[in-house]
C-alpha positions, 0 to 999 in steps of 0.5 A: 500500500502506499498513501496518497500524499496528504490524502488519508487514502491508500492505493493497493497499486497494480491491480489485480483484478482486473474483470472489475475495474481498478481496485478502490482505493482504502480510506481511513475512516472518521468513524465507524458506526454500527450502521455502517457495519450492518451496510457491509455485512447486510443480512449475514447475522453473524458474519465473524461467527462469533456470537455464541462464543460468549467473548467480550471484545475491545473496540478497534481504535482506528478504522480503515474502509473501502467505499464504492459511491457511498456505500461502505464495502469493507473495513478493518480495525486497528488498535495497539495490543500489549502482549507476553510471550514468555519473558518478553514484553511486546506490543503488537498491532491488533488487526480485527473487525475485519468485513468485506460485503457478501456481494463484493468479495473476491475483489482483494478488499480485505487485502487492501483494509488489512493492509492498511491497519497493517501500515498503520501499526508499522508507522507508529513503529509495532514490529508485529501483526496479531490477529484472531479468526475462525479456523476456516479463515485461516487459509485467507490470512496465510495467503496475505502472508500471516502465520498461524501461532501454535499452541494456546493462547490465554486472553483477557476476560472479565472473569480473567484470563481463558484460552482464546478457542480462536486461531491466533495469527501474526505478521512480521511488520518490520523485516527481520522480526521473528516471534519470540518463543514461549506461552502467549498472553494478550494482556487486553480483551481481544480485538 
């Protein structure tokens, strides 16, 4: 991704999808409401197949989205995590909320937000990505070049600390970086 000068907006360069037209481009958002999510996710009830899992979660502080027109298509969320893996200390760019409309996939969107969350974290200097998801997204991560992490992983809760029955992914976003070894703990709610 590289950002228009001043513009607050991101280009995903070359594109390559062409059957639709050139890829928009990504915008930080102002805001991102709960109508504004239920204009991407339309009428999927739940589309991070989450709600039955009873986990609280933390907001996404930062909010990056693809408009066609006026409708919001996609989005990804950005806010700063402090994490333990093991007697390291680190704090990780937490990538989540991430949504592309039913009728808009396939189209490199979700490509296009994470990577924007994801330079977002880079330039307030974070050396890695951290994201959570189901199983069955692994796949789509791996090819956006995140790595599954092995083993568990505790998270916090309000009742305390429980193993996150989620799949937990990270991403080197400064070269060279690799992930410290040892049992994992996010010290905040999920995001």
């Amino acid at each position: 991704m590289v950002p228009d000068a001043g513009s607050g907006r991101h280009h995903a360069g070359m594109n390559r999808y062409p059957m639709y037209g050139p890829t928009p481009a990504v915008t930080r958002l102002a805001r991102y409401t709960g109508s504004e999510f239920d204009e991407i996710r339309g009428d999927v009830p739940d589309p991070f197949e989450v709600q039955g899992s009873g986990l609280v979660w933390r907001p996404t502080r930062e909010h990056f989205g693809v408009r066609l027109g006026e409708r919001l298509v996609a989005h990804a969320g950005y806010v700063p995590v402090p994490l333990a893996v093991g007697d390291a200390r680190i704090r990780a760019a937490g990538i989540g909320s991430v949504i592309v409309a039913p009728d808009q996939r396939g189209r490199g969107l979700a490509r296009s937000v994470v990577a924007a969350a994801v330079e977002h974290g880079r330039g307030r200097g974070l050396e890695y990505g951290l994201l959570f998801c189901r199983p069955d997204r692994v796949p789509v991560y791996e090819r956006l070049g995140w790595r599954l992490l092995e083993g568990d992983v505790q998270i916090e809760q309000p009742g305390g600390p429980i193993v996150m029955p989620l799949r937990s992914m990270w991403l080197p976003i400064k070269e060279g970086v690799v992930w410290p070894s040892g049992p994992m703990r996010l010290l905040s709610l999920p995001m």
